[in-house]
C-alpha positions as MATLAB code, in Angstrom:
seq = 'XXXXXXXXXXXXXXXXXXXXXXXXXXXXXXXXXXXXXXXXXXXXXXXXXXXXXXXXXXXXXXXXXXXXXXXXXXXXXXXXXXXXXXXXXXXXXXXXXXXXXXXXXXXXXXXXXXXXXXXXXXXXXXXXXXXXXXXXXXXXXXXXXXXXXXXXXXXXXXXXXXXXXXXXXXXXXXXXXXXXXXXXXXXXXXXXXXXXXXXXXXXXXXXXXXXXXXXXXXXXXXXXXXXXXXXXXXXXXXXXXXXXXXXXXXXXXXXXX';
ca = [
     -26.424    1.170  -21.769;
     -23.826    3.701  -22.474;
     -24.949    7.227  -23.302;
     -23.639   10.527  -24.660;
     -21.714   12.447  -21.774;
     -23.565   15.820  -23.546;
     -26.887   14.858  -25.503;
     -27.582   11.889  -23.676;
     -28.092    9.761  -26.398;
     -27.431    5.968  -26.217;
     -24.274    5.287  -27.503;
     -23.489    2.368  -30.395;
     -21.003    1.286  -32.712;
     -22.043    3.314  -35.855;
     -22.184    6.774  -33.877;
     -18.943    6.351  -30.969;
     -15.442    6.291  -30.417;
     -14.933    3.332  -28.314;
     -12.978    5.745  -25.954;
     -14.656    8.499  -26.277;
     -18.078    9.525  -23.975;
     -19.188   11.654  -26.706;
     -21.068   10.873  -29.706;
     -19.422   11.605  -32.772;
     -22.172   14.513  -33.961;
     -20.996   16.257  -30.468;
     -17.196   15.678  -30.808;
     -17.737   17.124  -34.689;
     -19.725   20.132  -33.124;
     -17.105   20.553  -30.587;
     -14.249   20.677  -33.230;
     -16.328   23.193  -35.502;
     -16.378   26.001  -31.846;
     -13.181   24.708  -31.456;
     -11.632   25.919  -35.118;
     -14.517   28.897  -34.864;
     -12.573   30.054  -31.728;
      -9.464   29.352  -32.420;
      -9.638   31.728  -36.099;
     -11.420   34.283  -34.025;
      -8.493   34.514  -31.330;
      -5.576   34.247  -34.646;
      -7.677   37.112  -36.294;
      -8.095   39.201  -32.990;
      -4.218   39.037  -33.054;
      -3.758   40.566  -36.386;
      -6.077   43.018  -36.334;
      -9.422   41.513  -37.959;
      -9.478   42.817  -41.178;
      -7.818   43.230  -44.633;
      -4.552   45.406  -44.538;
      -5.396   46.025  -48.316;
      -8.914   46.668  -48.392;
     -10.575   47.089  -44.495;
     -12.996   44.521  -44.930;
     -13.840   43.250  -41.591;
     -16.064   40.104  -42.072;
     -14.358   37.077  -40.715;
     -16.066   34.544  -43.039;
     -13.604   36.791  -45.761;
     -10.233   37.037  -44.124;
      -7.156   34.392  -44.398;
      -3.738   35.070  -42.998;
      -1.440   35.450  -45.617;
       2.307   34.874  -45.866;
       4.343   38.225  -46.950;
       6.943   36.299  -48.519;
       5.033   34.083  -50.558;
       6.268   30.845  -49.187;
       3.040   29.771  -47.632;
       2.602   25.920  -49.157;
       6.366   25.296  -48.207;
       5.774   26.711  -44.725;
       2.371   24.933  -44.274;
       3.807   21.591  -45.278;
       6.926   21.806  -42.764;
       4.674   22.338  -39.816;
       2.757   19.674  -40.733;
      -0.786   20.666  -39.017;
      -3.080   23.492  -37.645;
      -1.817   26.619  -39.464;
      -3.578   28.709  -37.014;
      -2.934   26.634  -33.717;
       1.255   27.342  -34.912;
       0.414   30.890  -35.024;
      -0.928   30.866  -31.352;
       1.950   28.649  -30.257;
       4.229   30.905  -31.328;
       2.422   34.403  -30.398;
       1.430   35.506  -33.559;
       4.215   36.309  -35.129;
       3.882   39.233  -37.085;
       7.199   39.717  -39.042;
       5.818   37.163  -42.319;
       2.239   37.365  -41.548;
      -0.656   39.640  -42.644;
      -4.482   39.172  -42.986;
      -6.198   39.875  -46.293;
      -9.826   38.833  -47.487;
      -9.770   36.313  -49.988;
     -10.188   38.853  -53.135;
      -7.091   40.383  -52.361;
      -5.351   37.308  -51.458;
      -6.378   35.757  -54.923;
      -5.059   39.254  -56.594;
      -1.737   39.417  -54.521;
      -1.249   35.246  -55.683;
      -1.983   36.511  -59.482;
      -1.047   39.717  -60.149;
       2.716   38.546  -58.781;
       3.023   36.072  -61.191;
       2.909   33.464  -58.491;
       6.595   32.855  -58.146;
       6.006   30.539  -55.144;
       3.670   28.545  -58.261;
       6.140   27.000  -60.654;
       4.981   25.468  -63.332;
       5.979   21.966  -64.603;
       6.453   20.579  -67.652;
       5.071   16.663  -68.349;
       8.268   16.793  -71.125;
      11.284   16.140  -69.143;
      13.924   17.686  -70.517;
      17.456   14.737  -70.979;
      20.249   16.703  -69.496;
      22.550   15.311  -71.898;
      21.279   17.018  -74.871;
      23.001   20.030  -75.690;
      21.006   22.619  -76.954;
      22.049   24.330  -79.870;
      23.661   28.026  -79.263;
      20.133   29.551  -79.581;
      18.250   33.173  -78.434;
      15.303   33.830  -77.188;
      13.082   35.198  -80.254;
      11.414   37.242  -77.658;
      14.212   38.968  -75.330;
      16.998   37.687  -76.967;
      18.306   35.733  -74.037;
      21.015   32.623  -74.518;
      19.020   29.939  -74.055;
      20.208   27.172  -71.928;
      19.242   23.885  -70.519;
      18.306   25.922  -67.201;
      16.045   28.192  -68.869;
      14.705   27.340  -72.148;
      11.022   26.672  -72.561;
      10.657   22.694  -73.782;
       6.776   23.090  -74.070;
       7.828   25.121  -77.167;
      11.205   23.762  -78.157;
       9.221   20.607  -79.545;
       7.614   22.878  -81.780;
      10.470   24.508  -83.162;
      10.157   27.716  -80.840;
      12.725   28.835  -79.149;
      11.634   30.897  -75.947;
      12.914   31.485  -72.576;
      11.198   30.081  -69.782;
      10.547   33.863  -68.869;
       9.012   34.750  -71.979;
       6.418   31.572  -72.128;
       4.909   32.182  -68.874;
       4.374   35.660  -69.815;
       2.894   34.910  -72.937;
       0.567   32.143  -71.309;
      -0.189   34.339  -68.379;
      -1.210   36.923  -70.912;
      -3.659   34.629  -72.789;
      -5.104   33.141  -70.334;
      -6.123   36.881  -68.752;
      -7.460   38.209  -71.856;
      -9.587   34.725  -72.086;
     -10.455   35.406  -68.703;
     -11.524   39.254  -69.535;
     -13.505   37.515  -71.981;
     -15.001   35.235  -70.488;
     -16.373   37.724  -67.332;
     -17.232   40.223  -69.186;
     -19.921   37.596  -70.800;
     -21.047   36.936  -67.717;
     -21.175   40.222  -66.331;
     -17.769   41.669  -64.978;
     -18.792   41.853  -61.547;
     -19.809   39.750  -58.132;
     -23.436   39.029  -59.025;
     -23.771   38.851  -54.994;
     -22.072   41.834  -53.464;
     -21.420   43.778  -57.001;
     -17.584   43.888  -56.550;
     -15.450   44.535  -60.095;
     -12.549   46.267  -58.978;
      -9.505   43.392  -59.374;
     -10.071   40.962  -62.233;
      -8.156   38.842  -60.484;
     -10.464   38.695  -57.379;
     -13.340   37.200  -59.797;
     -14.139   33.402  -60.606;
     -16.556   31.352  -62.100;
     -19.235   29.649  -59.674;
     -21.164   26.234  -60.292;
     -24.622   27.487  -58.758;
     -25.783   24.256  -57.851;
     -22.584   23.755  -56.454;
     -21.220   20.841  -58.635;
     -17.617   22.111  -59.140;
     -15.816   19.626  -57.651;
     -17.556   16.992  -59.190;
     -17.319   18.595  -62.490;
     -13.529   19.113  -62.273;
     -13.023   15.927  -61.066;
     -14.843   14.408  -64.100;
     -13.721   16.689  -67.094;
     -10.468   17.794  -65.776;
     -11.709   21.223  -66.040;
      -9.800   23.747  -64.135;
      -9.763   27.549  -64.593;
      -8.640   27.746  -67.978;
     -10.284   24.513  -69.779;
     -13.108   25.738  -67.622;
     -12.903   29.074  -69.528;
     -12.026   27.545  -72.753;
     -14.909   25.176  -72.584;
     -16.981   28.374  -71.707;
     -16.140   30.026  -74.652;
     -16.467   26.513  -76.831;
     -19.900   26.044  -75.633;
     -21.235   29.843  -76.199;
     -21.290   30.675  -72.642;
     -23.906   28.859  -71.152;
     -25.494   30.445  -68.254;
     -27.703   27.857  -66.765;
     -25.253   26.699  -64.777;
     -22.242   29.710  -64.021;
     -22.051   32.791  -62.625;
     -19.350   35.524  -61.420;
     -18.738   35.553  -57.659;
     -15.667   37.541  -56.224;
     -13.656   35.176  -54.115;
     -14.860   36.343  -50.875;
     -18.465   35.325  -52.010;
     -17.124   32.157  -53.486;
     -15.414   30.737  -50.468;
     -18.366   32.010  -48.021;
     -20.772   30.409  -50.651;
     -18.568   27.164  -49.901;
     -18.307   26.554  -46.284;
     -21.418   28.069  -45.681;
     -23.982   27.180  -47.570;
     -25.113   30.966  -48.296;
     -22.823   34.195  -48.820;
     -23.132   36.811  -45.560;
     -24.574   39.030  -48.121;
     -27.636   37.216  -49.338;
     -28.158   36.678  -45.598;
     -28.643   40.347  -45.104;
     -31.065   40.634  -47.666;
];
């Protein structure tokens, strides 16, 4: 009878690796110290806490890329963003470490350049667009930079000029919507970026529910408003909280209390 090199428990086929000695609860425990060790040592390196704001938990801090190219970068090494960083010793000239409130702000307050947005209308290169400005800046519209989502409709806008306009409803439905639910963290009180706040599923069926109903961010908030704000269900956490809430179980706040 084979048994677990650390708990000693009798290893079969629906809890081992065939070569491993390990069971797999104590190789999963030994990956979790693993990762827990290796984020303490990347955010040792870079100071261990927020550049923007000071705060120092580690449950709240991410390393974030200066130049905005972080999915690009991620997806060209191909694995552990922080193992890379201690590969290369912690390169510091594109790399900084913010909580995740002012990580979400930095990402939206930019205009997410890094974010493009598609369109599901693609646009025949063939067709010429008629010599045409943009009703908002006045811009000569091209097939390069006119706005298709609202060509269809008869609109002619730059590109430029749609995303503002969409960025700019979809913040004043978003002022709307937290300032229904409160217009603050209702874990750690925070209110200082709009950007920084989000909607949480407090029984913690978000995924499921945005797998299901296609509801992200703004249907969320557009079904929020549609259904009188229902508060059963939702409330305001800052990102920090959010994420903590997530991989913890419980927010480092609430465990305080």
């Amino acid at each position: 009878m084979k048994t677990c090199s650390k708990c000693q428990c009798e290893l079969i086929s629906t809890n081992s690796i065939r070569w491993r000695t390990e069971c797999k609860s104590c190789l999963r425990f030994a990956r979790i110290i693993y990762r827990q060790k290796l984020k303490t040592d990347v955010m040792s390196a870079y100071g261990n806490k927020c550049v923007h704001c000071g705060v120092d938990n580690i449950v709240f801090l991410s390393i974030d890329h200066i130049a905005e190219n972080g999915r690009a970068h991620c997806a060209e090494i191909s694995g552990s963003f922080y193992r890379w960083l201690k590969n290369n010793d912690y390169p510091k000239d594109n790399y900084q470490l913010l909580c995740f409130n002012c990580n979400a702000a930095k990402y939206i307050n930019a205009g997410s350049p890094h974010h493009k947005q598609t369109s599901k209308n693609v646009i025949d290169p063939k067709v010429l667009i008629p010599i045409k400005n943009c009703i908002n800046c006045d811009t000569i519209l091209t097939i390069d930079n006119f706005s298709n989502t609202q060509y269809k409709y008869g609109y002619y806008v730059c590109r430029s000029c749609f995303r503002r306009r969409e960025n700019q409803l979809h913040a004043n439905l978003k002022t709307t919507i937290m300032n229904e639910y409160g217009g603050k963290c209702v874990c750690c009180g925070f209110d200082a970026d709009l950007a920084a706040l989000t909607i949480d599923h407090i029984d913690g069926t978000g995924n499921k529910e945005r797998a299901s109903n296609n509801r992200k961010s703004r249907k969320l908030y557009a079904w929020l408003k549609s259904q009188r704000y229902p508060k059963d269900n939702y409330q305001v956490l800052c990102w920090n909280c959010n994420i903590a809430k997530h991989r913890l179980g419980i927010c480092p706040h609430k465990q305080k209390i």
